[in-house]
C-alpha positions as a Markdown table, in Angstrom:
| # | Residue | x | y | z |
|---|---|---|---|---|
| 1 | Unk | 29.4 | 0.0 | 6.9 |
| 2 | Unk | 27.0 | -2.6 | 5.5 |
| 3 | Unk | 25.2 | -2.6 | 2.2 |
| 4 | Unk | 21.6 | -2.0 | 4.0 |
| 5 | Unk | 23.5 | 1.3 | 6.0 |
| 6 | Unk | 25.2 | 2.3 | 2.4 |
| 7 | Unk | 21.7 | 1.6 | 0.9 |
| 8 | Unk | 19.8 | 3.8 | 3.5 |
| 9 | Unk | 21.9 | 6.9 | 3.3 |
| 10 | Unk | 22.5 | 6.8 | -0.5 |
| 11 | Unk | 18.8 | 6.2 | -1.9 |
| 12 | Unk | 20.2 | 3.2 | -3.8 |
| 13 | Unk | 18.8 | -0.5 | -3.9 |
| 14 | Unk | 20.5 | -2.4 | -1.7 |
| 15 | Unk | 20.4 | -5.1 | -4.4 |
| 16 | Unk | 22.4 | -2.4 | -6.4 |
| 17 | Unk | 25.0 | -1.3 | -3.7 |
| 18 | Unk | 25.7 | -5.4 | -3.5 |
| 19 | Unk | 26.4 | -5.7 | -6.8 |
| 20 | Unk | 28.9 | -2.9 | -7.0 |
| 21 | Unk | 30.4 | -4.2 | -3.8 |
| 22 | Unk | 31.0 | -7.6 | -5.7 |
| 23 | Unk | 32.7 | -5.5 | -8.9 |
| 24 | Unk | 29.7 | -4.3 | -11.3 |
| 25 | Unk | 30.9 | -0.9 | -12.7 |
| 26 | Unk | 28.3 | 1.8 | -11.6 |
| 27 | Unk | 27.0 | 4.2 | -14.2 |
| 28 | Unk | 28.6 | 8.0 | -13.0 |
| 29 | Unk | 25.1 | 9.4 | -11.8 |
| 30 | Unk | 25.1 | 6.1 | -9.4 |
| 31 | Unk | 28.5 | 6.9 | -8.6 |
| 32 | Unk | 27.1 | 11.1 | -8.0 |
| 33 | Unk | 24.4 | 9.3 | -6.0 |
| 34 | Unk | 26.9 | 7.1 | -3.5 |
| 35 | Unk | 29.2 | 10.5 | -3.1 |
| 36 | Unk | 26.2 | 12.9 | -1.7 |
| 37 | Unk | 25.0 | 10.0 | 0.3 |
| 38 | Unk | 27.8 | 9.1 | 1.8 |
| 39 | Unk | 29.2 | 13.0 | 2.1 |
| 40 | Unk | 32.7 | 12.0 | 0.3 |
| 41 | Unk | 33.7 | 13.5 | -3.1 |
| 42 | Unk | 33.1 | 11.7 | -6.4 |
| 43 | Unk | 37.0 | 11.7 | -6.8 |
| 44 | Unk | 37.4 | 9.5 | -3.6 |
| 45 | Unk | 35.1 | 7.1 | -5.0 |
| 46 | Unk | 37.1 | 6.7 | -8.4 |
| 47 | Unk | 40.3 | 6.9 | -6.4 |
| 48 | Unk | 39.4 | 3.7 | -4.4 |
| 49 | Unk | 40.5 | 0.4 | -5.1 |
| 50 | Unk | 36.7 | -1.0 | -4.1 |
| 51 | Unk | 35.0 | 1.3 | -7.3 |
């Protein structure tokens, strides 16, 4: 999935989903935000080795 898709579904700036792509730390309600977006639980997020 590409940054602009993750960007479109979630609400996020794509200039944020980059960034968190490339190893920023996202604050938990951006991490709350990526979950509903992308329909997955908050714990599959944390879980994954690209969070």
């Amino acid at each position: 999935m590409s940054e602009r898709q993750v960007s479109d579904l979630t609400g996020l700036p794509r200039s944020l989903v980059h960034e968190i792509r490339r190893g920023s730390r996202p604050r938990i309600d951006t991490v709350e935000q990526l979950a509903k977006g992308l329909g997955v639980r908050i714990g599959d997020l944390i879980e994954s080795e690209y969070l």
